[in-house]
C-alpha positions in Angstrom: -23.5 -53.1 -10.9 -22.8 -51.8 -14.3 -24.3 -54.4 -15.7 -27.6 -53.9 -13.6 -27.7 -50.4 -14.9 -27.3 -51.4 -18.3 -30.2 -53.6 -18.3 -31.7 -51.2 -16.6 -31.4 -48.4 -19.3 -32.3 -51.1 -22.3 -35.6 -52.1 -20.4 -36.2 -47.9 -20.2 -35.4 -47.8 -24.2 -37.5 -50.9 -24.9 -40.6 -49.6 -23.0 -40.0 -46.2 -24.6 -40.4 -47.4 -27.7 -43.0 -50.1 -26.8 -45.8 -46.8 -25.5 -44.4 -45.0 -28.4 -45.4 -47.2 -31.2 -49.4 -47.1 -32.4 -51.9 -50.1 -31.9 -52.0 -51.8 -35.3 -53.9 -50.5 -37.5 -57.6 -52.3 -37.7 -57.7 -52.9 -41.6 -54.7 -53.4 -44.0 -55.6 -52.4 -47.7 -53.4 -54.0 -50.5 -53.7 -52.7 -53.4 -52.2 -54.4 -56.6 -52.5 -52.2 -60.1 -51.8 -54.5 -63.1 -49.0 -53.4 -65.2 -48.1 -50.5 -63.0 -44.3 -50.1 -63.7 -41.9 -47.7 -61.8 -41.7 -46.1 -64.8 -44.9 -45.1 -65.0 -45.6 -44.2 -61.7 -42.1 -41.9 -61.7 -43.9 -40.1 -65.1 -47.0 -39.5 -64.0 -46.1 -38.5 -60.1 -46.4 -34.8 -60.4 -49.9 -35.0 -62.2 -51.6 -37.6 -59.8 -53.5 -35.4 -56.8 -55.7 -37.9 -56.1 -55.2 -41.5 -54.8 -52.0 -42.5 -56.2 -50.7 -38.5 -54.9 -52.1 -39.9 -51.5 -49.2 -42.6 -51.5 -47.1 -41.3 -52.7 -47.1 -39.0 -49.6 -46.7 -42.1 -47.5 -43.1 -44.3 -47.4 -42.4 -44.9 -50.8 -40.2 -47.4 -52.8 -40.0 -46.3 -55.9 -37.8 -48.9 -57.0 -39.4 -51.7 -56.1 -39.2 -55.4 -57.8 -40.6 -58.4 -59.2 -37.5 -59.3 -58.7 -38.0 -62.3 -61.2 -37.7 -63.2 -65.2 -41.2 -64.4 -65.2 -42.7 -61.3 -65.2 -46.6 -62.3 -65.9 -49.5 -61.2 -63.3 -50.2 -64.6 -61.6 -46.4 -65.1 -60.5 -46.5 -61.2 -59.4 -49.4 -61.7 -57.9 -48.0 -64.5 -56.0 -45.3 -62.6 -54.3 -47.2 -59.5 -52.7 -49.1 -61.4 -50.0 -46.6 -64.6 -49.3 -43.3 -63.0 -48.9 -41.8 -65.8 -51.6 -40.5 -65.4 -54.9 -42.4 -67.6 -57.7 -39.7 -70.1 -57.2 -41.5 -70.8 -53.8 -45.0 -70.4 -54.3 -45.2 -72.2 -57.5 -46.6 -70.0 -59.8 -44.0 -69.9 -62.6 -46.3 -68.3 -65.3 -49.8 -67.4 -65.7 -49.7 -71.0 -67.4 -47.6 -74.0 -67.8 -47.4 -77.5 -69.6 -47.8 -80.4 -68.0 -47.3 -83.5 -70.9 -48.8 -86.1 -68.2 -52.4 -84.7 -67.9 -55.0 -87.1 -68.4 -56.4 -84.4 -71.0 -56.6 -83.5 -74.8 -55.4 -79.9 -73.6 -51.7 -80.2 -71.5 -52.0 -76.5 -70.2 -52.8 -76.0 -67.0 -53.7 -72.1 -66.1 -52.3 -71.0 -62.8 -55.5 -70.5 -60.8 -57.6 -73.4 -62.1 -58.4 -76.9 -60.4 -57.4 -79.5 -63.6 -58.6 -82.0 -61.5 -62.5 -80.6 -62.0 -64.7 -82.4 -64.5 -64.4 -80.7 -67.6 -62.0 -77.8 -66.7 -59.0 -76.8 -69.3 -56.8 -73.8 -69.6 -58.9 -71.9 -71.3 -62.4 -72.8 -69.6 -61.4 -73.7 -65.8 -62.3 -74.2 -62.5 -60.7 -71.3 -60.5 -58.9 -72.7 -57.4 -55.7 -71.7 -55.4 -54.5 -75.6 -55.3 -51.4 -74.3 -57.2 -50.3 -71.6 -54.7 -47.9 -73.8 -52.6 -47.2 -71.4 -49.8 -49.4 -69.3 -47.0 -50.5 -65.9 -47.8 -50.5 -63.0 -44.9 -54.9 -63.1 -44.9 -53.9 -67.2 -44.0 -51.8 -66.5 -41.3 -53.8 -64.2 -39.8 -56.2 -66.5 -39.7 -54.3 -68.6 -38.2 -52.9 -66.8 -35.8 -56.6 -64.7 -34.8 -59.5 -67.1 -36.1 -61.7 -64.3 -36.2 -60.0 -62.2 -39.2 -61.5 -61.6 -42.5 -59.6 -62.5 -45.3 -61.3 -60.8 -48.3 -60.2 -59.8 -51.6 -61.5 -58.1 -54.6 -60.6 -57.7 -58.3 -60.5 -57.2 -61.9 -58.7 -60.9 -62.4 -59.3 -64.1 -61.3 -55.8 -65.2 -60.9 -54.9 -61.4 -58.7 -58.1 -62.5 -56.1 -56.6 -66.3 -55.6 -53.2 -65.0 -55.9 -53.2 -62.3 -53.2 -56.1 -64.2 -50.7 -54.9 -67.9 -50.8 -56.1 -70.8 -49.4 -58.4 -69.3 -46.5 -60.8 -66.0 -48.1 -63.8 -65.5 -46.5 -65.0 -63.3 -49.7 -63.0 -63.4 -53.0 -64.7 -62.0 -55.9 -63.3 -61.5 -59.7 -64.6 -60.4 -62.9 -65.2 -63.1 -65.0 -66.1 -61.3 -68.3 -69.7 -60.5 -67.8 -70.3 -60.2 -63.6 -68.1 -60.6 -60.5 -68.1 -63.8 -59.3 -66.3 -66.5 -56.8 -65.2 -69.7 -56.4 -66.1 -70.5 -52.9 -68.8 -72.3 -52.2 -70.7 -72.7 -49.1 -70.6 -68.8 -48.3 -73.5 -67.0 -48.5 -72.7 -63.3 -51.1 -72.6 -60.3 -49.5 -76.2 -58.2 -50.6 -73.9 -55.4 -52.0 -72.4 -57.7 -54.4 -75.6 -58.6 -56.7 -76.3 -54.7 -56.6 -73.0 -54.2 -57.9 -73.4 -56.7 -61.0 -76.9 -55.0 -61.3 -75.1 -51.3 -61.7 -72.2 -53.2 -63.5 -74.4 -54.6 -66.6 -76.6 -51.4 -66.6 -73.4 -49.5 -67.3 -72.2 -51.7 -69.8 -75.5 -51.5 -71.8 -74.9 -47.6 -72.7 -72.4 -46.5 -74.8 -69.5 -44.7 -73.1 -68.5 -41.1 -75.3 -64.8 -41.2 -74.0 -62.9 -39.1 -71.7 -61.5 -35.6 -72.3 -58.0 -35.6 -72.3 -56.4 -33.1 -70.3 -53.4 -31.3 -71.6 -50.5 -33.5 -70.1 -53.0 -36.4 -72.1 -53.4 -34.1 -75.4 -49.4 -34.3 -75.6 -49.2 -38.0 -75.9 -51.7 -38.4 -78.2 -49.5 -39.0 -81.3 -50.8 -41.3 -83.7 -48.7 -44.5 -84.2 -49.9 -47.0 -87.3 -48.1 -50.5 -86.6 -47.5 -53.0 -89.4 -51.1 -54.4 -89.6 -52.4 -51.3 -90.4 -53.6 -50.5 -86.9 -53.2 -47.2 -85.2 -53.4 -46.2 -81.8 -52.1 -43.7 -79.3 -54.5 -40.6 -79.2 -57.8 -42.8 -78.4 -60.1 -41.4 -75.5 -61.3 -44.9 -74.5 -65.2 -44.6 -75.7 -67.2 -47.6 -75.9 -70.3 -48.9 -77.7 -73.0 -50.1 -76.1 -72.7 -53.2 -74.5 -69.0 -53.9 -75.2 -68.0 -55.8 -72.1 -64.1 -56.4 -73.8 -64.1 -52.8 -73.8 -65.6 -52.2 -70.5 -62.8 -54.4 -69.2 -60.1 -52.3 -70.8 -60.9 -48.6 -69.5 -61.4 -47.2 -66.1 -64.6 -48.4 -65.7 -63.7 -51.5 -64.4 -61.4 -50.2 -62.0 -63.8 -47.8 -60.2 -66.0 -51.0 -60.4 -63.3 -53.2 -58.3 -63.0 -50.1 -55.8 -66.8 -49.7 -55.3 -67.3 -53.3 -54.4 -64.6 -53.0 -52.0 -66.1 -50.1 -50.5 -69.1 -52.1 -50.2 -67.5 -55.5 -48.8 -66.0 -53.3 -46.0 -69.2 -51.5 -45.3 -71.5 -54.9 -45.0 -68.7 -57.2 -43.3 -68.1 -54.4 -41.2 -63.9 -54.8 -42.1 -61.5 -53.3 -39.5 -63.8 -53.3 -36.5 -63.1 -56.7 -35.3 -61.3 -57.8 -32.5 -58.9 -59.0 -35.0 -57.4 -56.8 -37.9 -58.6 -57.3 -41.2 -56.9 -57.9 -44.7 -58.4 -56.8 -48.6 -56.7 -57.4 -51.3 -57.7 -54.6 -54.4 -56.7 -56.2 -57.9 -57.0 -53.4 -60.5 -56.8 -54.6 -63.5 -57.8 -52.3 -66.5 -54.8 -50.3 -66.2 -52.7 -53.6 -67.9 -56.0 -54.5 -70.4 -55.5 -50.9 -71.6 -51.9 -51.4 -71.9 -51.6 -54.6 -73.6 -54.3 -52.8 -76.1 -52.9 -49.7 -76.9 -49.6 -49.7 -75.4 -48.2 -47.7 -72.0 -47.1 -44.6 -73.9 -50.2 -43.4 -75.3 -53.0 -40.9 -74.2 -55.3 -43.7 -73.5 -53.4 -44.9 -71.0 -52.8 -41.2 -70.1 -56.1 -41.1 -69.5 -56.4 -44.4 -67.9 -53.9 -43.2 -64.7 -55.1 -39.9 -64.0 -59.3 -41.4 -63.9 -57.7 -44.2 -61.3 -56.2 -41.3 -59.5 -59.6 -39.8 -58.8 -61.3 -43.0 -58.0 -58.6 -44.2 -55.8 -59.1 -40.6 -54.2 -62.8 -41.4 -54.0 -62.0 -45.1 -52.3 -59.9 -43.4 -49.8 -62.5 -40.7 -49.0 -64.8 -43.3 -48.3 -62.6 -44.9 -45.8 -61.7 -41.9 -44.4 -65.4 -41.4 -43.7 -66.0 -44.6 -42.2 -63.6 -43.9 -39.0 -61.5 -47.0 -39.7 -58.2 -46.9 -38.2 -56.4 -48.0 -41.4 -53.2 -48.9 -43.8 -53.0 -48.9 -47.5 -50.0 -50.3 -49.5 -49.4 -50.5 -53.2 -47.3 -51.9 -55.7 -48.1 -54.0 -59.0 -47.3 -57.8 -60.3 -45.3 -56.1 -63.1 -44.3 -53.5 -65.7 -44.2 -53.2 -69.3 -42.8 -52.6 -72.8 -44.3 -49.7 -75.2 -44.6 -51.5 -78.8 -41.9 -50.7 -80.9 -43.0 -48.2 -83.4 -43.4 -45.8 -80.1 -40.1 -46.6 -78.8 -38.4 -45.8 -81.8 -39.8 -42.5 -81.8 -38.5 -41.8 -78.5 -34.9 -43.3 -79.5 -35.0 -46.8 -78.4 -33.5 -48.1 -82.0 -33.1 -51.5 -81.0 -37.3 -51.9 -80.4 -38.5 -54.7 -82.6 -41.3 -56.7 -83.0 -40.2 -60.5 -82.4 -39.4 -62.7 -85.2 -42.3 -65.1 -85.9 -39.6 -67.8 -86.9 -39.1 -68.3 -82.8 -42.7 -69.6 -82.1 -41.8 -72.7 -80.1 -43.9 -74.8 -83.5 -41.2 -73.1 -85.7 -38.5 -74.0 -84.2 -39.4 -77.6 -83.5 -40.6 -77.8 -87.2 -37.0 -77.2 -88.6 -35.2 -79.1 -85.7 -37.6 -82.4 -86.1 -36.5 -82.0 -90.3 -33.0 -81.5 -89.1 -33.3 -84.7 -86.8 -35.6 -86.6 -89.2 -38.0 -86.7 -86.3 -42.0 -86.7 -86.1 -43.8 -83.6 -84.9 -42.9 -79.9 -83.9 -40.6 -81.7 -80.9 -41.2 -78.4 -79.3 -44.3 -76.8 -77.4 -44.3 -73.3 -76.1 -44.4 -69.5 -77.3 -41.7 -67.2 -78.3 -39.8 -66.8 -75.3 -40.2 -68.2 -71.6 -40.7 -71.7 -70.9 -40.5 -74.2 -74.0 -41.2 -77.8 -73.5 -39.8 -80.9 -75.8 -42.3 -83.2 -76.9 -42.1 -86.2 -73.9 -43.4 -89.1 -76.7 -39.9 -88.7 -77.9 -37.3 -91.4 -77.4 -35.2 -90.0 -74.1 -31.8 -90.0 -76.6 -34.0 -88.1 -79.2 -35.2 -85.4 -76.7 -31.4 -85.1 -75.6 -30.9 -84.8 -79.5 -33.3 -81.8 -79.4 -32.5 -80.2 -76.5 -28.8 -79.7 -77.9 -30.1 -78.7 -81.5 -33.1 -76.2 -79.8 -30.3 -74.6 -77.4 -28.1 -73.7 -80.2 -30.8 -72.7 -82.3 -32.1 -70.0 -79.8 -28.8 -69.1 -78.8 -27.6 -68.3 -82.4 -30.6 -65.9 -83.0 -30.2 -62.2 -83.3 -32.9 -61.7 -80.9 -32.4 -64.3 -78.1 -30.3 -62.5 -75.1 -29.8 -66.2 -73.3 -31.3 -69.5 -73.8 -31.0 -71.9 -70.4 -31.6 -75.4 -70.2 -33.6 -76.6 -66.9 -30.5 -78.4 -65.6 -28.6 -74.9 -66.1 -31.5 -73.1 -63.9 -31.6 -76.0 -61.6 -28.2 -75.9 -60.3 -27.8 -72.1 -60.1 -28.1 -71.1 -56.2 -31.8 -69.1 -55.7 -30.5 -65.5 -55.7 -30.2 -63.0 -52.6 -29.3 -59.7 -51.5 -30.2 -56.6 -54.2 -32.1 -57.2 -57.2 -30.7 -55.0 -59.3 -27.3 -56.6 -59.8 -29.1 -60.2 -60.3 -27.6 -62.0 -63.8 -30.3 -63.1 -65.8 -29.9 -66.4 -65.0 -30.2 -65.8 -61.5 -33.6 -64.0 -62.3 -34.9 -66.5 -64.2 -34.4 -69.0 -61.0 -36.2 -67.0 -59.0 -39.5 -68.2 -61.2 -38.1 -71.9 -61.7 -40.2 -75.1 -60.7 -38.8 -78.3 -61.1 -42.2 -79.5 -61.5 -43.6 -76.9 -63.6 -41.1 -75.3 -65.7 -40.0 -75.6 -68.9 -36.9 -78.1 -70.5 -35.5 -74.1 -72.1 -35.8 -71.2 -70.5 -35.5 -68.3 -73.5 -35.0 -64.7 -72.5 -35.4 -62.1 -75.7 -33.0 -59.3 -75.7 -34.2 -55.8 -74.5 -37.2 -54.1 -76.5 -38.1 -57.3 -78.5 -41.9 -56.9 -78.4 -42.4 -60.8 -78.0 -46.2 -60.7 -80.0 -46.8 -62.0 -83.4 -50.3 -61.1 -83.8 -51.0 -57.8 -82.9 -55.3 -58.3 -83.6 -56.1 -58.5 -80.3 -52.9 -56.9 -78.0 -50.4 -54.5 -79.2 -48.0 -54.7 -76.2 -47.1 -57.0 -73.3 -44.5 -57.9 -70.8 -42.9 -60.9 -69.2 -39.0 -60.3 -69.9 -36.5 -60.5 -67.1 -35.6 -56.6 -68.0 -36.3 -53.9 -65.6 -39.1 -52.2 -67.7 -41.2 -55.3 -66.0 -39.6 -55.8 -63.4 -39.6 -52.3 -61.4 -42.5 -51.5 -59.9 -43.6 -49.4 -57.4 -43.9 -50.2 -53.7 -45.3 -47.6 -51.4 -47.6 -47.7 -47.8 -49.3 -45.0 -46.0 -51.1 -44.8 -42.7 -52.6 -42.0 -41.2 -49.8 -39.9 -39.3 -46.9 -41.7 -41.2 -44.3 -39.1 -42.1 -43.3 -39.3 -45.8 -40.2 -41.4 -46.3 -38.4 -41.7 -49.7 -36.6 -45.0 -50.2 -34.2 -45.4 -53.6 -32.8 -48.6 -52.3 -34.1 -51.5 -54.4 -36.8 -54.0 -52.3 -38.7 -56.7 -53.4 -42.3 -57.4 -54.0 -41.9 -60.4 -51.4 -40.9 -58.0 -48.9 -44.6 -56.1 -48.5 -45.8 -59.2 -46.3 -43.3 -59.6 -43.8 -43.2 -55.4 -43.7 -47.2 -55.9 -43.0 -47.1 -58.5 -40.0 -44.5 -56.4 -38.3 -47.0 -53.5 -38.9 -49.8 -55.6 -37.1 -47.4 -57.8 -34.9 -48.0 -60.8 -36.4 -45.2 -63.2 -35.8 -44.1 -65.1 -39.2 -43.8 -69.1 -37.9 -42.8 -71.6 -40.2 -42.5 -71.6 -43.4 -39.8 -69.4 -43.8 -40.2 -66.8 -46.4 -37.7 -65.5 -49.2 -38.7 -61.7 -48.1 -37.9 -59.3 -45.4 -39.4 -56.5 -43.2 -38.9 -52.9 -44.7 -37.0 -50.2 -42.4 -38.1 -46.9 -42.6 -42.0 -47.3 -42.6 -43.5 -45.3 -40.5 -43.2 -46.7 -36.7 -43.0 -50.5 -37.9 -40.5 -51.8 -35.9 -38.6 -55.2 -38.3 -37.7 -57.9 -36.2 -34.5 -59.1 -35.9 -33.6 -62.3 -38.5 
């Protein structure tokens, strides 16, 4: 009998909960802003009172993570709609080397079909045949044929990263006009009228933006060794500078009003089915690898995507979708040195140009009286020994490269592959990860490098600062931490300061819509504490 009654009271509890928890919302709206640290995000929280002030009114994770070392936007990207680390989906960089192809050019770029007449790195065929894993727009569509899979943004490699393999829309900027790579499906009308409104924009000259006091603060002049200074620009353009168009908020708000527009035509979020778009904004890293994070331009840069992520929102709020938002980034990033130093970070440095991966191969293959650079890379990341080397030379090199790296003042670790290789893939809280452990958590077999070399903290790993002043893609927190934050309608604010992963947004998302996650398994997990979503049990 007791038993009976026990049952009896679960069941009670179980259908409680059941009539308490809402339908799914009709449209989930995953927003990805390029370069977007925690840190940045903590700073600028009590100015935004726009969008970003929206979420942050929502759950929020403020210490979220790209939990691993290869923090570039492709390998991000890869984690916010998949639920796997880059070690799963395959995207170890935003390129990689591969010695074997049947091409002049060895790098392969992350989102490009090498197979495609007359693609290379640097001129490709975008295609998601890299991604090795589903995303959640793919499952959904597997699970309820009739979803739309859509997505929308500033990059290339953030539209294929966060759609996959099945988008019914994908559209990117490609430098002069959003385009796509599927063929076969006919362009929504609104997306010719927005390349119309786009190039009409970029044809006038743009004055700049006027700071507002908390931007008039930051704007302190910084002169770097070239000669360059920066810090307290306002982000005008000339007429008809597209590179400059690309790094300012007008490409943003250009990303968010094609959205808008792609949910109005396709009708998103009042199918049978819910819906999934994916929002990559990219400016907000252009302007930081330009100018730095620290500076009034990018001052300027958060508080303009405030107000039109406000605007977005309004939109959808007018439309009477039921809907959810979530946002997070594919990384942080590190303020160039000069800046740093001002604010007390005495060990920020620009890199030592003696590391480029031709340096060091120079001095090793005169060492080792070999041929060649031996060595192909950058200045930290993956590096790659020359594979037309005898297999006891390259053994010869590896030993010579590894000590090399390892004896510099500005390497923190330098890994062979067989090091990464047998180091178990990392679990449980981020934070306390050793850097080797990070570092497997963006290792390929297939794709990575033969050294994995990590720069020490604040080493600004550019050598020529012409084109970018700043960057990211160390295995230090700066890039890693990003924010993580969703808000529905009704959902009672929730702070979170336990750490959670970029991976985990997915599983978190098909909980929110009852999706169940069949095979493959996924590295991430379902979030407690958002709003009603109820995690299942693993």
């Amino acid at each position: 009998m007791r038993k009976l009654v026990l049952a009896a009271a679960a069941a009670a509890c179980l259908a409680s909960q059941a009539s308490a928890q809402p339908a799914p919302p009709r449209l989930l709206v995953v927003i990805s802003v390029d370069q977007f640290s925690a840190d940045l995000f903590d700073e600028y929280r009590p100015q935004f009172t726009g969008g970003f002030a929206r979420l942050a009114s929502g759950a929020v994770f403020h210490n979220g993570y790209q939990s691993h070392a290869a923090t570039e936007t492709c390998p991000g990207h890869s984690t916010i709609l998949t639920g796997d680390r880059p070690a799963t989906t395959g995207i170890i960089a935003n390129s990689w080397i591969n010695q074997a192809l049947n091409r002049s050019d060895k790098g392969i770029y992350c989102a490009e079909d090498e197979a495609a007449p007359g693609s290379s790195s640097a001129d490709y065929k975008v295609s998601d045949r890299h991604l090795r894993v589903p995303t959640l727009g793919d499952r959904m569509k597997g699970a309820w044929p009739t979803t739309r899979n859509v997505a929308v943004a500033g990059k290339d490699r953030a539209a294929v990263m966060m759609s996959g393999h099945r988008p019914d829309q994908r559209w990117y900027w490609d430098g002069k006009k959003f385009a796509t790579d599927l063929t076969g499906v006919a362009a929504p009308a609104y997306v010719a009228a927005t390349n119309a409104a786009v190039q009409k924009l970029i044809a006038e000259p743009q004055p700049g933006l006027e700071p507002p006091p908390f931007c008039v603060a930051k704007a302190q002049p910084v002169t770097l060794p070239s000669g360059k200074t920066l810090g307290n620009g306002t982000l005008a353009r000339a007429a008809g500078d597209a590179g400059a168009f690309r790094a300012s908020p007008e490409l943003d708000a250009s990303v968010l009003a094609l959205s808008a527009g792609l949910i109005a035509e396709m009708k998103l979020g009042r199918n049978p089915a819910p819906d999934v778009i994916s929002v990559g904004l990219s400016a907000t890293d252009y302007v930081g690898h330009t100018y730095g994070p620290g500076g009034q331009e990018m001052c300027l840069q958060l508080l303009d995507l405030d107000r039109e992520l406000g605007d977005f929102f309004a939109v959808l709020d007018r439309s009477g979708i039921d809907y959810a938002l979530v946002l997070t980034a594919d990384h942080g990033g590190l303020d160039i040195p000069e800046r740093l130093r001002l604010k007390g970070v005495a060990d920020a440095a620009w890199v030592d140009p003696a590391l480029r991966a031709s340096e060091m191969g120079k001095k090793i293959a005169a060492k080792l009286g070999l041929p060649g650079p031996v060595l192909i890379g950058d200045v930290s990341g993956d590096v790659w020994i020359d594979r037309s080397l005898k297999v006891a030379d390259q053994a010869r090199v590896l030993k010579e490269a590894l000590a090399a790296y390892r004896a510099h003042p500005q390497v923190a670790k330098a890994f062979s592959r067989d090091q990464v290789a047998s180091t178990a893939m990392p679990s449980g809280d981020p934070v306390g990860w050793s850097v080797i452990q990070r570092v497997r958590a963006s290792f390929d077999p297939e794709r990575s490098g033969d050294i994995l070399v990590m720069l020490k903290p604040h080493i600004m790993p550019i050598v020529d600062t012409s084109r970018y002043v700043a960057t990211h893609g160390s295995p230090w927190d700066y890039d890693r931490r990003v924010p993580i934050a969703f808000w529905r309608k009704g959902m009672p604010a929730s702070e979170h300061p336990e750490a959670a992963e970029t991976a985990d947004i997915m599983p978190t998302l098909a909980a929110m819509i009852g999706l169940p996650l069949a095979a493959p398994a996924i590295d991430g997990k379902c979030l407690g504490g958002v709003g009603t979503v109820i995690c299942p049990t693993r």
